[in-house]
PLY file of the C-alpha trace (Angstrom):
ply
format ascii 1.0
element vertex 227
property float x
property float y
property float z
element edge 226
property int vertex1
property int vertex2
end_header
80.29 247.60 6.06
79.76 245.35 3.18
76.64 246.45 0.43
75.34 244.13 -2.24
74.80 245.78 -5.26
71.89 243.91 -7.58
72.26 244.92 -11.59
68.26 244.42 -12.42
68.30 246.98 -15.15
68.38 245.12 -17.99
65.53 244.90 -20.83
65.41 240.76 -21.42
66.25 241.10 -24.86
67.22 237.90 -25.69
64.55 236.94 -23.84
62.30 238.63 -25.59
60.51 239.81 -22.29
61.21 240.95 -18.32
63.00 237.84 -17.57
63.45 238.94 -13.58
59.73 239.03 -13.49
59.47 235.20 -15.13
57.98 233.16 -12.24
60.45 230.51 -11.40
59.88 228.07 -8.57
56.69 230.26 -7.14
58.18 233.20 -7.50
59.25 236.23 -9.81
63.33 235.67 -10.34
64.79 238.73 -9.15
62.89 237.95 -5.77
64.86 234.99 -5.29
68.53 236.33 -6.22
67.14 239.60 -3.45
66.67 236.37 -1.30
69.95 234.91 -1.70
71.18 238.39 -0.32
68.79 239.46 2.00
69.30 236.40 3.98
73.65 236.23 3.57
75.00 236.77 6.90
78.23 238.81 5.18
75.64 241.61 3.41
74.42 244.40 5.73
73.02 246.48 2.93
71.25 245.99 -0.41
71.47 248.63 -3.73
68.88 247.41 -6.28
69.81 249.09 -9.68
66.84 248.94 -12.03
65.32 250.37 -15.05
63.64 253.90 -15.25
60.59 253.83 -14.53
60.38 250.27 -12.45
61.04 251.37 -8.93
57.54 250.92 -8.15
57.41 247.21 -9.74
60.48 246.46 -7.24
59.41 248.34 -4.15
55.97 246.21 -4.38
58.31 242.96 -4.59
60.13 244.38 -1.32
56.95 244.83 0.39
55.27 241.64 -0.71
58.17 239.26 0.03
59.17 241.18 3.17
62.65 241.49 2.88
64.51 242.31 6.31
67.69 244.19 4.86
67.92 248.14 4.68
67.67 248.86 0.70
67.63 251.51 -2.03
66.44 251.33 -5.36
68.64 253.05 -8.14
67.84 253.93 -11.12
70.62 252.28 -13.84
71.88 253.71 -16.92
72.03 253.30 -20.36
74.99 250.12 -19.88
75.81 247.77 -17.16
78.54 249.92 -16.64
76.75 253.06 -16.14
74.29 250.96 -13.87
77.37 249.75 -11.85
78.59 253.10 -11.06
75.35 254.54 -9.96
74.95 251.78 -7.25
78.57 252.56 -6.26
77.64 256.22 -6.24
74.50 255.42 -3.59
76.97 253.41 -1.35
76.69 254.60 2.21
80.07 256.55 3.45
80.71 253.67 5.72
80.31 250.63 3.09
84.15 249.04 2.64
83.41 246.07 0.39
80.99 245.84 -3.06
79.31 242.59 -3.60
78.07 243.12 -7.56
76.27 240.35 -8.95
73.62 239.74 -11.73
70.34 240.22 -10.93
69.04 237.02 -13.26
71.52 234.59 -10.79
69.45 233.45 -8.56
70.96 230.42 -7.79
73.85 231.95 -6.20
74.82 230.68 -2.73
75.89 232.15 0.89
79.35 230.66 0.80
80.44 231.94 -2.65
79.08 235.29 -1.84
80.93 235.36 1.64
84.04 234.10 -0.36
84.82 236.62 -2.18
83.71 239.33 0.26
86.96 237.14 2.34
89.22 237.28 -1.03
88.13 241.07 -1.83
89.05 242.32 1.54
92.55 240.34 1.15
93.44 241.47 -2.92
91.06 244.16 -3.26
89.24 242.62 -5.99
87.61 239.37 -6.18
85.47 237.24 -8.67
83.13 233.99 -8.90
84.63 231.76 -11.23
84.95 228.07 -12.47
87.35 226.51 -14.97
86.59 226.02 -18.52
86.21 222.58 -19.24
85.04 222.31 -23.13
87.61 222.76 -25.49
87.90 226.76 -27.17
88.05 227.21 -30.34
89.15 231.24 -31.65
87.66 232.21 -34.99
87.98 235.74 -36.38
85.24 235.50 -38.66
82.87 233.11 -36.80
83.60 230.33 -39.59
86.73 229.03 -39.53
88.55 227.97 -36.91
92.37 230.05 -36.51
93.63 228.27 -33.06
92.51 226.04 -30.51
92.99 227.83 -26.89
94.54 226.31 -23.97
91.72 225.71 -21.67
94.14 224.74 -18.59
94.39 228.50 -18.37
91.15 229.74 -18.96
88.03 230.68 -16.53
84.61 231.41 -16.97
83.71 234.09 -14.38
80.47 234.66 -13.17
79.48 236.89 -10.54
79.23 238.05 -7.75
82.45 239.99 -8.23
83.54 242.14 -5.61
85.70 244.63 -4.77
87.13 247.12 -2.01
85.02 250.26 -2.58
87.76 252.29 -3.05
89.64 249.83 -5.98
86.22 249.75 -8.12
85.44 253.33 -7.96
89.18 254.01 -9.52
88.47 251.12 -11.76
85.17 252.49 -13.26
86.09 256.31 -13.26
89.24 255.24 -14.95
87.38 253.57 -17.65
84.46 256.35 -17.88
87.11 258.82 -18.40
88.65 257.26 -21.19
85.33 256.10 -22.61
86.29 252.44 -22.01
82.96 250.40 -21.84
83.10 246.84 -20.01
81.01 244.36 -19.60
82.72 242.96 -17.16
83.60 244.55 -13.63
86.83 243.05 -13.00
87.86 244.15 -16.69
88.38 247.47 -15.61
90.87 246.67 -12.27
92.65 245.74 -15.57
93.19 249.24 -16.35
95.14 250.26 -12.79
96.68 247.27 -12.57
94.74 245.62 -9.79
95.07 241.73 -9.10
91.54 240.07 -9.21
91.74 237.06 -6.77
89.84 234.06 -8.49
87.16 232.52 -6.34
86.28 228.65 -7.40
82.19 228.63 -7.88
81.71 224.86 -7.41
77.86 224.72 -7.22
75.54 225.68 -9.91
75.42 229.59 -10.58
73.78 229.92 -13.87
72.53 233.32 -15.51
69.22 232.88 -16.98
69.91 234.64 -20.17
67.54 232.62 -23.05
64.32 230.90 -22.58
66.19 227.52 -22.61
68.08 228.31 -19.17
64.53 228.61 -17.42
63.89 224.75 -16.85
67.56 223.77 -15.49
67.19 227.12 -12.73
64.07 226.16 -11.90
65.52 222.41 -10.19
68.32 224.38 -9.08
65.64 226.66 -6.83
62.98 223.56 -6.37
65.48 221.91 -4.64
67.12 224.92 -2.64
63.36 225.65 -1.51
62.74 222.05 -0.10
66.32 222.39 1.55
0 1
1 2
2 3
3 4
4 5
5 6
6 7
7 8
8 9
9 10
10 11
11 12
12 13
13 14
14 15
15 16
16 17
17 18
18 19
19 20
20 21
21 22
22 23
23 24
24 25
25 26
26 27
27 28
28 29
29 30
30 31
31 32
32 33
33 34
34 35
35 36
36 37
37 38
38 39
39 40
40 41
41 42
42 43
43 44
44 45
45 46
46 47
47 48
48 49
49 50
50 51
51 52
52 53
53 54
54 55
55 56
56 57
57 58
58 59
59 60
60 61
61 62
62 63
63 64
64 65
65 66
66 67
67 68
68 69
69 70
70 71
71 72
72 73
73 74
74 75
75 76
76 77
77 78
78 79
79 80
80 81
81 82
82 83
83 84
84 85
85 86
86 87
87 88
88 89
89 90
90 91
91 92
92 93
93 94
94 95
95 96
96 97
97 98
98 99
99 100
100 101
101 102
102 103
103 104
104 105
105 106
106 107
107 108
108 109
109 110
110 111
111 112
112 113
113 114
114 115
115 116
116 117
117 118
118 119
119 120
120 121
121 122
122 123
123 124
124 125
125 126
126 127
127 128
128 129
129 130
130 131
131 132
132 133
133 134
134 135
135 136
136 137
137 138
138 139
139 140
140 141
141 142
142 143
143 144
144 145
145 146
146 147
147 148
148 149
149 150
150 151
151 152
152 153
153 154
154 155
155 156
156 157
157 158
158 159
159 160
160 161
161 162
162 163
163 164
164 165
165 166
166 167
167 168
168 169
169 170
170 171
171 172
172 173
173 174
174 175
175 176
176 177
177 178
178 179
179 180
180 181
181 182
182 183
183 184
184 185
185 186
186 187
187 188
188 189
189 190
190 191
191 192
192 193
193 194
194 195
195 196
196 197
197 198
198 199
199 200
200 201
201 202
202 203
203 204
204 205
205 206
206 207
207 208
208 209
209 210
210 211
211 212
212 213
213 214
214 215
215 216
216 217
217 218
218 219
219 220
220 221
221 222
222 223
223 224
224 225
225 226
């Protein structure tokens, strides 16, 4: 069984307000990343982690948009992290495969979702990810400039990232135990060694993070809509 876990518990800060509740396209954001997963054939069950005190505010969006998929609404913690591992901890016995993915990605698509649940159930771990095409610079001191990176050798990964059940939940409780705190799923398979397979995201999958993503998302999910 393979559960898609949805990390809506984040404040907007940079933001400056609820971004997953930002209308985009006709509708609120988070309702069209739950789309994207409600509707992907490889995704029999869908963990919404959220805020305290905004189950309500999502469970209206459930009924009002009539999603189809069996869900549950978790409460997140104080980090991604924490949020992370309370989906994983309302994962039905029988769920194999973890499909974790940012809430404000909307744009993400069936293919790259069912890719990586194919490369997670290969490796055990699996992530969403393009190659960095800009040149990096490293500065200690945010400055000057110490080195210029290699770029043939460096991704940007996105989500969804996704794992075997069993490989994340090692990962995680690994990292919780030592007081590790990542932002980053795959950064903890890291920590036991695990090989992250890299899955090529060749279509659009932004992460509305400031104001200024809003008007490139919203052609991404105009167009999706008239497809």
């Amino acid at each position: 069984m393979n559960i898609a876990i949805l990390v809506a518990g984040g404040r907007g800060a940079r933001m400056g307000r609820d971004k997953l509740f930002l209308e985009v396209a006709g509708r609120p954001l988070v309702v069209h990343t739950w789309g994207r997963f409600d509707g992907a054939k490889a995704i029999e069950e869908i963990v919404v982690v959220v805020r305290a005190g905004m189950e309500k505010e999502f469970l209206a969006l459930a009924k009002k948009f009539q999603f189809r998929k069996k869900f549950q609404i978790v409460v997140g913690g104080a980090v991604r992290q924490d949020s992370v591992w309370n989906g994983l901890e309302a994962a039905p016995a029988t769920a194999e495969i973890a499909v974790i993915h940012d809430a404000a990605r909307p744009c993400v698509g069936e293919e790259l979702i069912e890719a990586t649940v194919r490369s997670a159930e290969e490796t055990g771990a699996a992530v969403a990810a393009h190659p960095v095409t800009d040149t990096i610079k490293e500065s200690a001191d945010g400055r000057l400039i110490q080195k210029t990176l290699d770029r043939t050798r460096l991704w940007a990964v996105e989500t969804p990232q996704t794992f075997r059940l069993d490989v994340i939940r090692r990962a995680i409780s690994l990292a919780r135990e030592r007081k590790m705190v990542f932002t980053d799923d795959t950064a903890a398979c890291e920590l036991i060694g695990q090989p992250v397979r890299l899955v090529s995201s060749i279509a659009p999958n932004p992460k509305v993070t400031v104001p200024g993503d809003l008007p490139f998302v919203e052609v991404l999910l105009r167009n999706h809509v008239k497809a």
